[in-house]
N, C-alpha and C positions, 0 to 999 in steps of 0.2 A: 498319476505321478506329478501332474504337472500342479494339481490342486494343491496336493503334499510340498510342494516347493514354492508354494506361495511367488509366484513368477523369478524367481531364483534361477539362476540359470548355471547347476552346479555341472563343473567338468572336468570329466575323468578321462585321463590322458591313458592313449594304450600305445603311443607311435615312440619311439625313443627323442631325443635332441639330435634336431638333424638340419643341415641344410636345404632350403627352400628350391632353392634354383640358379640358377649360374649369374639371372640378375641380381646385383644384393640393391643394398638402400631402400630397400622400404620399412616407413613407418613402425615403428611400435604400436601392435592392436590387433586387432580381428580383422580376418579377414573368409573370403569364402573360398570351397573347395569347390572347386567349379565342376569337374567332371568325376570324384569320387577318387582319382590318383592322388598320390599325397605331396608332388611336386608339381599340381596344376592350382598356383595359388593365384586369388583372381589380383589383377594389379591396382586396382582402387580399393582402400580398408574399407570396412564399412562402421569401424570407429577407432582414432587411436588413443595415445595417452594424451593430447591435449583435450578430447572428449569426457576423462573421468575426474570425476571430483573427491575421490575418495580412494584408499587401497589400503587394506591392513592383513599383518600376517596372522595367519592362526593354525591351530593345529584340530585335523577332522577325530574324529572319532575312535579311529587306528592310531593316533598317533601322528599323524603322515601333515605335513606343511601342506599349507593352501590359505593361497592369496583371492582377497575375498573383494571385490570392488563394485561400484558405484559411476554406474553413467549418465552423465549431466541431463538435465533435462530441457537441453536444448537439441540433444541427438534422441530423446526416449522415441520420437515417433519414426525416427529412421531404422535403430534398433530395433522397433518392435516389428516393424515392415520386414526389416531384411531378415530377424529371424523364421517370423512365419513365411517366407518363400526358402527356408535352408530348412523348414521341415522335413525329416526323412534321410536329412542329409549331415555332413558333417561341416564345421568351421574351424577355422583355426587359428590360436593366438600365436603372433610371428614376433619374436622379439631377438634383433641381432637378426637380421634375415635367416632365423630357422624356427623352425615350429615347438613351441611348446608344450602344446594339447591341441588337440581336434577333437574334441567331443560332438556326436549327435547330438542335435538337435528336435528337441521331442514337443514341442508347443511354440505357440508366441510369444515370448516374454517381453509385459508392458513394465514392469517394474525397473528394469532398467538395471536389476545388479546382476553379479556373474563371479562367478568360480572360477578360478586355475589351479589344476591340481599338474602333479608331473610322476613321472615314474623316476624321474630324476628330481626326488625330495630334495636333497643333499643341496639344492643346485638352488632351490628355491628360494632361501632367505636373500642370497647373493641377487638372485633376479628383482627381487622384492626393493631391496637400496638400491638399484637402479637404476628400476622402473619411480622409484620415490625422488631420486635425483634428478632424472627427466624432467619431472613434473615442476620441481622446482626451477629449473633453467628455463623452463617455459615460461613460466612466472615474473619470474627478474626478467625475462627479456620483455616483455610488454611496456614495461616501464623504463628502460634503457632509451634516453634522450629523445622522452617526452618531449619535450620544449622543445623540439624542432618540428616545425608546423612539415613539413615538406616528409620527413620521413613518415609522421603517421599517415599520411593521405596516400603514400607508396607502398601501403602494407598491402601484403598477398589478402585475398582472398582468407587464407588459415588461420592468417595476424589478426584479421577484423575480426574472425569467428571465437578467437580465443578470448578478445577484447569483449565480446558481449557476454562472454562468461565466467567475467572476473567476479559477478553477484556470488555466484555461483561456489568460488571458491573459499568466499567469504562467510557462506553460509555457511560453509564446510567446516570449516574453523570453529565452529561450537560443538561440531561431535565429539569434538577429544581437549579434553581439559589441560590447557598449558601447562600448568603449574605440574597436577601429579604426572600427566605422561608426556614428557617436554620429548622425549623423542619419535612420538606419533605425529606428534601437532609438526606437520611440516609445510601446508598449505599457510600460504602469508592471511594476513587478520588488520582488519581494518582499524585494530589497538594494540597491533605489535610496538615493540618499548623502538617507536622513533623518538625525534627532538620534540614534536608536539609533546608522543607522551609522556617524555621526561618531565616538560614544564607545567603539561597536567596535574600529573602527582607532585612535584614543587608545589602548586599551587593549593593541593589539599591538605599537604602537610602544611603550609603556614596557616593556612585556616585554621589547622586542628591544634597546633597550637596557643591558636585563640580560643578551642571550644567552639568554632564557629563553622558551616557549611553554610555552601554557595550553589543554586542552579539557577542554569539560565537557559532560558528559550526562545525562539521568536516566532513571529508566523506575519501575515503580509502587515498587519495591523500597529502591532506591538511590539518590542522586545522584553522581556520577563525576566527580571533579575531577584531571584527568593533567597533572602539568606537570616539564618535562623543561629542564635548563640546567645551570649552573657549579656548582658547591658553593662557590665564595667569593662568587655572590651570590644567594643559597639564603634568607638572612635578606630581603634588601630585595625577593625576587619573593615571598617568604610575606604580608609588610606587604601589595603589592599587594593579592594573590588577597584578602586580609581584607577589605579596603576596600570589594572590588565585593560581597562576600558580607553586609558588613554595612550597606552603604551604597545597593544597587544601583540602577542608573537604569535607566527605562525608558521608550519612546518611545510618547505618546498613540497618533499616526498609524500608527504599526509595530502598536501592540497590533491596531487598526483592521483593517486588512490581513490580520491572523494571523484575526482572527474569519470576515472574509472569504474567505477561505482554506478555513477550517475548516465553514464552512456551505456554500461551494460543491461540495468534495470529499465532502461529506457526501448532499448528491444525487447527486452520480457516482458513489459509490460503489451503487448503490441500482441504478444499470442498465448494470454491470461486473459482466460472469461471473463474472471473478476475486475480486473483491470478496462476489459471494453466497456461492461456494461456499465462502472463509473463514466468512462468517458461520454460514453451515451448519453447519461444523463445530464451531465455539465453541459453538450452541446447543446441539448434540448431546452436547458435553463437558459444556456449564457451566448450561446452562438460562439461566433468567436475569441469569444471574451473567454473561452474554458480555461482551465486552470493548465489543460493539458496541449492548448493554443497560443494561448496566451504568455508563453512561457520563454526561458532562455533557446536558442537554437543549439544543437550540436557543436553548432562552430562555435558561439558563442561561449559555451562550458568547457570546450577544449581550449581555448584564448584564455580564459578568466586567470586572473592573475590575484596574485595575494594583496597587491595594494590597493585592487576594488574592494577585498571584504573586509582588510582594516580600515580603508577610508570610509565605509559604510559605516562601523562603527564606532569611530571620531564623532563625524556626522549625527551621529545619534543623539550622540550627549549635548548637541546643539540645542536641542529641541527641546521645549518644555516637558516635564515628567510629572508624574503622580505618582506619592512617595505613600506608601501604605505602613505605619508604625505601629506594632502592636507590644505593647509591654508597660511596664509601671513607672517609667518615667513621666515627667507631667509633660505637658505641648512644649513648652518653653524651651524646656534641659533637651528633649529631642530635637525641638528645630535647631536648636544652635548645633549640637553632634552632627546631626545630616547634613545641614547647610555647609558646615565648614569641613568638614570629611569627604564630602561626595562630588565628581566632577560636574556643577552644577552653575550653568552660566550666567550672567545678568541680563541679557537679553536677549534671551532665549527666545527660537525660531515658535510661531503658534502651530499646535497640532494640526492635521485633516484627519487624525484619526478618532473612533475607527470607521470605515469606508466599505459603505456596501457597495457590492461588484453591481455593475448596474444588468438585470435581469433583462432578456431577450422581450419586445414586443411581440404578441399575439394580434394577431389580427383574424385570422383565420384557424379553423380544427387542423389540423397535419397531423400524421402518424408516420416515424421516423423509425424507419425499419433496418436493423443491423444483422443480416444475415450470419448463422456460426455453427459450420457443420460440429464444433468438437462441444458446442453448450449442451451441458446433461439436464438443464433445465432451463427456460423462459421466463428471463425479469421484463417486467412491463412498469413502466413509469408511468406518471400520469404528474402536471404540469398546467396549472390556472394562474397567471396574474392575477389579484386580487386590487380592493379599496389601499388606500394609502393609510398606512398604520397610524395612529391615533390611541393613547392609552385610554382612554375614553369607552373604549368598544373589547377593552381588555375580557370584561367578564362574558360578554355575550357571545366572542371568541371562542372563549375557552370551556364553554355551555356548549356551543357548537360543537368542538373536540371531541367532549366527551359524550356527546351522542352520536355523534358520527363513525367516529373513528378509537371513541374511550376501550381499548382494551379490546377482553374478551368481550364487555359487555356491546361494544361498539357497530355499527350499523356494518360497516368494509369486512372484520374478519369473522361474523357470525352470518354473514349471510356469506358469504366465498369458501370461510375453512368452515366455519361452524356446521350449520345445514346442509352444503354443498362436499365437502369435503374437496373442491377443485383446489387448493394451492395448502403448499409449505406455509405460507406466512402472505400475511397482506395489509396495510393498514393505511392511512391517509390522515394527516392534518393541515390547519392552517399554520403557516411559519410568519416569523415575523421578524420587521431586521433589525440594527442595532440602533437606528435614529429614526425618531417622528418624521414623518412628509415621504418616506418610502414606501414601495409596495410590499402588502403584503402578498402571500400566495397558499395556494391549496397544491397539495402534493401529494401523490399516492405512490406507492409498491404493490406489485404481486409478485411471486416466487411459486412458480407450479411446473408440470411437467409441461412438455413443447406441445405434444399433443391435446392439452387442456387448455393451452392460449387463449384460444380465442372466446372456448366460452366463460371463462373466471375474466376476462376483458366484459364479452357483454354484460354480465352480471353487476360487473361496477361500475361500471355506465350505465345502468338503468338506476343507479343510486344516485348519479350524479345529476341525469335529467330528469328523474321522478324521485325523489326522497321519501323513502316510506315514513309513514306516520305513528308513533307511537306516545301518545301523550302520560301514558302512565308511565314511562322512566323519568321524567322530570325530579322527582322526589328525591329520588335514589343519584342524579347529575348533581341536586342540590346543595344535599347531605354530603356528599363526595367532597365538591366544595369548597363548602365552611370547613371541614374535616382540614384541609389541604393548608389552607391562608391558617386557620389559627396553629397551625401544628408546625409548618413547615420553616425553620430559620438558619439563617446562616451559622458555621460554628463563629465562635468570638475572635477568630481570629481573623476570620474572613468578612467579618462584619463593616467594616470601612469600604472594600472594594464593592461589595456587594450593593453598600447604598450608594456607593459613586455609579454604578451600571443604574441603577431605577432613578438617578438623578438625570441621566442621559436623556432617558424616555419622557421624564416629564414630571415625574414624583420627587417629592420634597421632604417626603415624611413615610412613616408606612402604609404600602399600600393597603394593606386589609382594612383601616378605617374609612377607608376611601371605598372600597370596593365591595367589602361585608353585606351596608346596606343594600347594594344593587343583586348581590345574591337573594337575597331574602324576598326583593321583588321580583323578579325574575318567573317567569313563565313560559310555556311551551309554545305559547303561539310568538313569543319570542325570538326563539329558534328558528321556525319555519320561517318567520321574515325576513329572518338574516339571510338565511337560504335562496330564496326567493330572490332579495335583494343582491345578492354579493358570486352566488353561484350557480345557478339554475340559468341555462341560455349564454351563458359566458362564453369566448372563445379559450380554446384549450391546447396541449400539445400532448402527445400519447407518444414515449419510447419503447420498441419493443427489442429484444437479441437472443433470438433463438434459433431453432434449427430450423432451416425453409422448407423439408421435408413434412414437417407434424405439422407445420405453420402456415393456414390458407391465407395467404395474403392477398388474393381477393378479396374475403370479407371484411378484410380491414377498412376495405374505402368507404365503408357507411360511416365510417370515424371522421373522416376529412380526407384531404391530399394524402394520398401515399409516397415518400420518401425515401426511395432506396439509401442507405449509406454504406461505406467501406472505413475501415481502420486508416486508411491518409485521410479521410475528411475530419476524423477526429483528433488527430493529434498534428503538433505542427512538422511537418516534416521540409522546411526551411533548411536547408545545409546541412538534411541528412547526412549523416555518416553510413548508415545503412542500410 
């Protein structure tokens, strides 16, 4: 049965609506039957409505009304615990201090959803907007006088709990389509019609008026303004974009939401595999310098005010830019239209961008070990400082690559997955950064089970301190190649940025005439020197995060230092909020 319900937790009620017990006021939610009487309800829930993220009405099979929901997966491991100790037994959903269902309890349900059915149909739908109104005053209250620093730091316990799962709610918001079912969608949505969203769509209707769209993005480096349309109204979509750049609006309640947002994902990220085993690696690259360290504090994103991200934006337009025009007007008629349309200063601040993050010193082998009883599998990093980039070394690089690490055909995944079958996925390259005089580095992945750790580890470490030899793939790295440089080009429209980026590095022209002949000479014993030279004997850093059960970490220490780590050393937890 429990197979057939796919962790489903469907329940069929046989007690009538009935009073719990002389104490009332508790929670809407589950709860357990402690001794098997049906007015022995335990006083702690074991989840209520500010736990679910979802609830909809439907009708079973008979006919018969049943409320069908959804629990956050921030309680799924609580849930799945307290059902497997109420095996055998019954639970009960208490809504209004009286039982609505007590169904058995027949498995442990990981899934996290559940059933209410009632012998009192009739009663159901009524419970259903209740329970859907609940949910919502749950919701607006989180957000109720925000901006007083003193009230959110006074929140219970419950208030924090609900705050880390406002992602949660948001995610929720894509299950049911506003528009056709506007009376499902009752969970708030991080694009509900506020003031921001008004002046949003303002802002795409007068573009579209012009025929013209606008995206924009940023990241530490850049800010990214793409906008595509007529060339005869090229001048009145430039006025716009000016306007929002130098005028910009922004919405109290949105800003509110985005905070929200960002402090609840901010604990989910903290008990998401995926999420540590990032962080892992960043720490292993960058130390403290991670992205996941290095960042704003809790208090800091609950503080942030809207006149830091539009004065960042002022700001911006300070700065010199690099203006990308692609269309048929000649240089002339374009620079006059951009220069006199776009908020574009005379003496403008010089860039620093863009900015490699400066990568952590090696000095020594270490292996940084992230214990995680819930990973269903072991990522293993792997982390060389390298020579200092030089496009000079561009082809013997990228020879290197593609004998090492090229593909299927590649040294890392045919000797691990290929031969071996030890890992899901594995590969390694050299990387390289965005300006001359920086380090490059050598970088690996495995992805295998916990219990294969350590040997798909030794196996890549015997590539990395003995490089097997195989000189008859040269031909076939060659061929690949020239293949690659002559075939490979930017589309036309991309073609300006593109040679601004190979201007960075050092090229003036295209590279393939530059680098063609160096293919053509090119050799195997070329490779191995580079080897030899740049990676053989190197110091290193090794990430591992898996389970310390399958995971001898003993053997680790033939790698170097072993380094316990925990989830506070990876993230910054500076004026935690939780």
């Amino acid at each position: 049965m429990c197979k057939k319900l796919f962790g489903i937790l469907a329940l069929f009620s046989f007690l009538p609506y009935f009073s719990v017990c002389q104490n009332k006021f508790r929670e809407n939610g589950w709860y357990h039957i402690l001794s098997g009487q049906t007015d022995s309800i335990s006083r702690e829930p074991i989840v209520t409505i500010k736990d679910f993220i979802s609830l909809r009405l439907e009708t079973d099979y008979f006919g018969k009304n049943v409320i069908s929901g959804q629990i956050s997966k921030y309680k799924l491991n609580k849930w799945a615990k307290e059902t497997e100790k109420a095996i055998g037994r019954q639970i009960a959903f208490v809504f209004n201090d009286s039982i609505i269902t007590n169904p058995r309890v027949n498995c442990r349900i990981e899934s996290g959803a559940f059933q209410i059915t009632s012998i009192l149909d009739k009663e159901l739908p009524d419970i259903y907007e209740r329970l859907k109104q609940e949910k919502i005053n749950s919701i607006e209250a989180l957000f109720e006088g925000w901006e007083k620093d003193s009230l959110f730091y006074a929140m219970s316990p419950e208030q924090r709990d609900s705050i880390r799962m406002v992602t949660d709610y948001w995610e929720a918001s894509a299950w049911v389509d506003l528009i056709t079912k506007p009376d499902e969608h009752y969970w708030y949505s991080i694009t509900d019609s506020t003031e921001y969203k008004k002046l949003e769509e303002a802002l795409k209707e007068e573009l579209g008026k012009l025929n013209a769209t606008c995206e924009v993005s940023a990241n530490i480096n850049y800010l990214y303004i793409t906008m595509e349309g007529y060339e005869e109204t090229l001048p009145q979509a430039c006025q716009l974009l000016a306007r929002q750049i130098l005028m910009p609006k922004l919405d109290e309640k949105q800003l509110s939401r985005i905070k929200g947002s960002m402090l609840g994902s901010r604990q989910q990220r903290k008990e998401n595999v995926n999420a540590l085993s990032s962080a892992l690696m960043q720490y292993m690259i960058y130390q403290d310098k991670s992205s996941y360290i290095d960042e704003l504090t809790d208090k800091e994103v609950y503080e942030l005010q809207i006149s830091e991200l539009t004065g960042d934006i002022n700001r911006a337009a300070n700065y010199e830019a690099e203006i990308f025009y692609c269309g048929t007007m000649p240089f002339d008629n374009a620079y006059e239209v951009l220069s006199k349309n776009l908020p574009l200063v005379a003496n403008e601040k010089p860039t620093t961008s863009p900015q490699d993050k400066p990568m952590a010193t090696v000095t020594e082998n270490t292996v940084y070990f992230l214990p995680n009883s819930d990973a269903e599998q072991a990522q293993i990093y792997f982390f060389m400082p390298m020579e200092k980039f030089d496009k000079k070394d561009d082809v013997i690089r990228d020879a290197f690559n593609q004998y090492f690490s090229g593909g299927f055909n590649g040294l890392v995944l045919d000797e691990i997955r290929g031969k071996r079958s030890m890992a899901y996925s594995a590969g390694a390259y050299i990387g390289t950064p965005s300006l001359p005089g920086n380090p490059t580095y050598l970088f690996g992945n495995i992805g295998t089970q916990n219990d294969k750790a350590n040997d798909a580890l030794d196996v890549f470490m015997g590539l990395i301190t003995d490089m097997p030899k195989n000189a008859d793939r040269i031909d076939n790295i060659k061929s690949y190649m020239r293949q690659e440089m002559l075939t490979t080009h930017p589309s036309f429209r991309n073609k300006a940025e593109y040679m601004r980026s190979l201007q960075r590095v050092g090229y003036n022209d295209d590279p393939t005439k530059e680098n063609l002949p160096k293919v053509d000479a090119l050799t195997f014993d070329d490779i191995v020197k580079y080897y030899e030279e740049n990676v053989k004997g190197k110091p290193y850093c090794i990430g591992i995060m898996g389970n310390p059960k399958d995971i001898d970490v003993k053997k680790l220490e033939k790698y170097g230092k072993v380094v316990k780590l925990n989830e506070r050393k990876l993230f910054n937890t500076k004026d935690a909020m939780f």
